[in-house]
Each structure stands twice: as structure tokens, then as C-alpha cells.
C-alpha positions as CSV (number, residue, x, y, z in Angstrom):
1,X,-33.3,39.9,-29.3
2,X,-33.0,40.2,-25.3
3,X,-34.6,36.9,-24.6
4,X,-32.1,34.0,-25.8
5,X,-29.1,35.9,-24.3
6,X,-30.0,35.5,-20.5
7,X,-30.7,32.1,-21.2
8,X,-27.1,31.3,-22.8
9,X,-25.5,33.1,-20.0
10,X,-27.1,30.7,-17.6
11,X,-25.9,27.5,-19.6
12,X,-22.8,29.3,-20.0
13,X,-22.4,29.9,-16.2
14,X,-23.7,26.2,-15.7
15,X,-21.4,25.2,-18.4
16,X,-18.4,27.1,-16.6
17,X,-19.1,25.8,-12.9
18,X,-19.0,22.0,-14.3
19,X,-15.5,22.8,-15.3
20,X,-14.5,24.0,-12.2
21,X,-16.3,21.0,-10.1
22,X,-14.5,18.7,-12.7
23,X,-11.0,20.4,-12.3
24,X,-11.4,20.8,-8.2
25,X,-12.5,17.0,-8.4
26,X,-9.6,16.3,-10.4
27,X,-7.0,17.7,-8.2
28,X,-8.9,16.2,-5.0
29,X,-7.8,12.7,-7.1
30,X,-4.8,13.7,-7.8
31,X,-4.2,14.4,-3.9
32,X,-5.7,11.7,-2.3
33,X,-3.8,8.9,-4.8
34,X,-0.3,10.8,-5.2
35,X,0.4,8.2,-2.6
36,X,-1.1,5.2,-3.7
37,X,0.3,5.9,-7.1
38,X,3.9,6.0,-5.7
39,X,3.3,3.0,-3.1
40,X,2.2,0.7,-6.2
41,X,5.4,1.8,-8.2
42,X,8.0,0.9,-4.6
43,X,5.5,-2.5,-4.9
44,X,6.5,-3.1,-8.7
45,X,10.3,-1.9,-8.1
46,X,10.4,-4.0,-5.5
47,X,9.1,-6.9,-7.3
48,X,11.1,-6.4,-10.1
49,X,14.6,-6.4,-7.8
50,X,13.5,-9.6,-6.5
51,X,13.1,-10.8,-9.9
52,X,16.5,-9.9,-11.3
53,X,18.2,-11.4,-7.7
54,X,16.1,-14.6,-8.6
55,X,17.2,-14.9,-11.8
56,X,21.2,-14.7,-10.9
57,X,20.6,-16.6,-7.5
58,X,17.8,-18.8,-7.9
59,X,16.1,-19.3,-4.3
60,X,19.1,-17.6,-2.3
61,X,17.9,-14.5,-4.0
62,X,18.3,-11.5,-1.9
63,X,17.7,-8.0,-4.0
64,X,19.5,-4.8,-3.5
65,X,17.5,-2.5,-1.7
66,X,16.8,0.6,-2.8
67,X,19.4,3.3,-2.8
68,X,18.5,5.6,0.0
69,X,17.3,9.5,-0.9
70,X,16.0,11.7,2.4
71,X,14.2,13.6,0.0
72,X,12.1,10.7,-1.1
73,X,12.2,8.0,1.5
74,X,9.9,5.1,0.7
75,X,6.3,5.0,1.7
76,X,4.5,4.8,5.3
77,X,3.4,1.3,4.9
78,X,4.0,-0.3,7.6
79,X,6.8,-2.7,7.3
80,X,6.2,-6.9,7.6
81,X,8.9,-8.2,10.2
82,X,7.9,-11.8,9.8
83,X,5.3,-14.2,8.2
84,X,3.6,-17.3,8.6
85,X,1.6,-19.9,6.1
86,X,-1.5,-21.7,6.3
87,X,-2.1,-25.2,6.6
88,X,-3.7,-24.3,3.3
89,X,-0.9,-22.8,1.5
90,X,-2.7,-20.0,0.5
91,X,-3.5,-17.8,3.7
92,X,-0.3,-15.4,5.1
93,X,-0.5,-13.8,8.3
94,X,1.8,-11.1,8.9
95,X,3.2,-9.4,12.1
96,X,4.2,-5.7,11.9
97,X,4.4,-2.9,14.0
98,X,1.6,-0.4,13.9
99,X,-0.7,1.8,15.6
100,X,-2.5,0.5,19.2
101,X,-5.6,-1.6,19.1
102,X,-8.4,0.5,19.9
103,X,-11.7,2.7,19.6
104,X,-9.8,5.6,20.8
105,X,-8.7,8.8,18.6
106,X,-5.5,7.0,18.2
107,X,-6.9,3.6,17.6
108,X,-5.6,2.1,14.4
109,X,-7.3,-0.7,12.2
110,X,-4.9,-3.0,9.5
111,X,-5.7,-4.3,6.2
112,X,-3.2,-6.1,3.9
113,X,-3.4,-6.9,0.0
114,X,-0.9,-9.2,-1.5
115,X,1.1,-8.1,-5.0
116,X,1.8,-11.4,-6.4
117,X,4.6,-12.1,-8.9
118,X,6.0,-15.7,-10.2
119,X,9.0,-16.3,-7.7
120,X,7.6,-13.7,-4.8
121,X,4.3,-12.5,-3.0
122,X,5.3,-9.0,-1.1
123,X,2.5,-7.9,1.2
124,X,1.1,-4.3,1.8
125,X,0.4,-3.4,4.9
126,X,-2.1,-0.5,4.8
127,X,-3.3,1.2,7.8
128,X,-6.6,3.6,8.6
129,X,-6.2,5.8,11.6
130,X,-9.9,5.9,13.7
131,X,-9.3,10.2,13.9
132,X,-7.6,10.9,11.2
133,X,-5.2,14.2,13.1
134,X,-5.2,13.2,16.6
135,X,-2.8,13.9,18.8
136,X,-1.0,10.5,19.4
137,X,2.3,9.2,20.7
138,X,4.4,7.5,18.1
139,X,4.8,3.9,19.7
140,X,5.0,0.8,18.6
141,X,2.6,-2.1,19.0
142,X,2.7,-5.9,17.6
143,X,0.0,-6.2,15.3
144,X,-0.6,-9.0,13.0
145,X,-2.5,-8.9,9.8
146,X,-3.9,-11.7,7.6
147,X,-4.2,-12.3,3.5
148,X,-5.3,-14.3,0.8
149,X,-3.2,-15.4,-2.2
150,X,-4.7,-16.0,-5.4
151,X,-2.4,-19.3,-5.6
152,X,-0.3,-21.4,-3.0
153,X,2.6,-19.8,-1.8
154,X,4.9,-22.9,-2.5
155,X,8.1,-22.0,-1.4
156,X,7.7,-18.0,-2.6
157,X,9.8,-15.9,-0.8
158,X,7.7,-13.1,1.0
159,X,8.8,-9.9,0.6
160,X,8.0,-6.6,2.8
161,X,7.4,-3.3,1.3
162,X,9.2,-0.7,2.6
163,X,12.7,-2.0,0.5
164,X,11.1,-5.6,-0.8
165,X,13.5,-7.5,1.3
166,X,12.6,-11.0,2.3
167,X,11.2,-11.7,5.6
168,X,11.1,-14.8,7.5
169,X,8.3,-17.4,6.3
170,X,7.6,-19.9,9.2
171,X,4.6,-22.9,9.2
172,X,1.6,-22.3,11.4
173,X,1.1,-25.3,13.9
């Protein structure tokens, strides 16, 4: 009875290194989204200060930030200074301070996403480095940004992400 027992060791050792791709796959998800998780749940805090200001102040609103704790500061998005509207209604763009403009190691490229709620629309900022570890200097450069909303912004404060304070919303000309 020699001959099935080679052959179950191979499915076995098959069997074994699919466990071990799915478990280093697994924790290679669990890396690379650790931060997206805890950027989307600063983006539903956030929201849900505005909220509760909104519902005791009404357009005034003006939430508490976030107590601040060193030991868990909020996330590297970079953090909307101003806005402006669309003839449209429903296109933002937003100005920020980022990375330089570039092709360079230290060249940075913007996207934003809007998180949409009934009485607020607070916009992500997310930034992708062109060499990810380059050596870079850490100044600041205007950059701007530009969204969609899924409906018109009509009169909804705009909110930044780093505390989900409001940020200036002007017409464009």
C-alpha cells in the first residue's frame, strides 16, 4: 500500500501551501487597508459630529473636533483649506496643501472622493506619491483637486477630513 501515500502527501503539501498563501495574503490585506479602514471610520465620526451640531444649531452648525490623542493622531489625508461650487451645483473643487507637481521621485498626483451625508458633503483628499520612499523635502505646495457629488450641494456645509470641520464654500465665476 506504498502507492496512494506519496500521492496524499502531495495534496497534503498542496493543501498546506494554499493555507499559507491564503493567510500571507490575508495579512498583506490586512496591512495595506489598516489605514483605509481607520480613514473611513474619522470620515463617519466626522460626519456624525456634524450631524449632532446640525441638529442643535441648524445651519450655524459647527462640531466639536475630535479630542486630540499623540498616540493616535488622525489620518494623512491631506486636509481641504477651502472650496468652491460649480455653476452646476454638483462639481466641488478643492484647494489643499500637498506634495509638488511633478514626474520626479517626489512628484505627487491627487484624487478626491466625496462621503456624502444629508446636511454635509466632507471630501477626502487622497494622495499617491510617483516613488513611493524617496527622499523628499516636506514642503508645502497649493494644489487643488476636483469632485463629483452624487446630488447638488445646495447649501451643504463642506467639511474637511482631518477633524470634519467646515471649510469655506465660495461660487466659481
Amino acid at each position: 500500500m506504498t502507492g496512494p501515500r506519496p500521492r496524499r502527501r502531495a495534496l497534503i503539501a498542496v493543501a498546506l501551501a494554499s493555507v499559507t498563501m491564503l493567510g500571507a495574503a490575508g495579512m498583506l490585506w490586512w496591512v495595506s487597508t489598516e489605514g483605509d479602514r481607520r480613514l473611513d471610520r474619522q470620515v463617519t465620526e466626522a460626519l456624525d459630529r456634524y450631524e449632532l451640531a446640525y441638529r442643535h444649531n441648524g445651519v450655524r452648525a459647527t462640531p466639536t473636533p475630535p479630542p486630540w490623542n499623540p498616540y493616535d493622531p488622525p489620518s494623512g489625508a491631506p486636509s481641504v483649506e477651502k472650496a468652491s461650487v460649480h455653476r452646476d451645483d454638483t462639481t466641488l473643487t478643492v484647494d489643499f496643501i500637498g506634495g509638488p507637481v511633478g514626474e520626479g521621485p517626489c512628484g505627487m498626483t491627487y484624487g478626491a472622493r466625496a462621503v456624502e451625508s444629508e446636511h454635509s458633503v466632507l471630501v477626502v483628499v487622497e494622495g499617491h506619491a510617483n516613488q513611493a520612499g524617496a527622499a523628499c523635502t516636506s514642503e508645502g505646495y497649493p494644489r487643488r483637486a476636483t469632485v463629483r457629488l452624487a446630488r447638488p450641494l445646495d447649501g451643504r456645509a463642506v467639511l474637511e477630513a482631518m477633524q470634519g470641520m467646515p471649510v469655506p464654500v465660495t461660487p466659481t465665476e
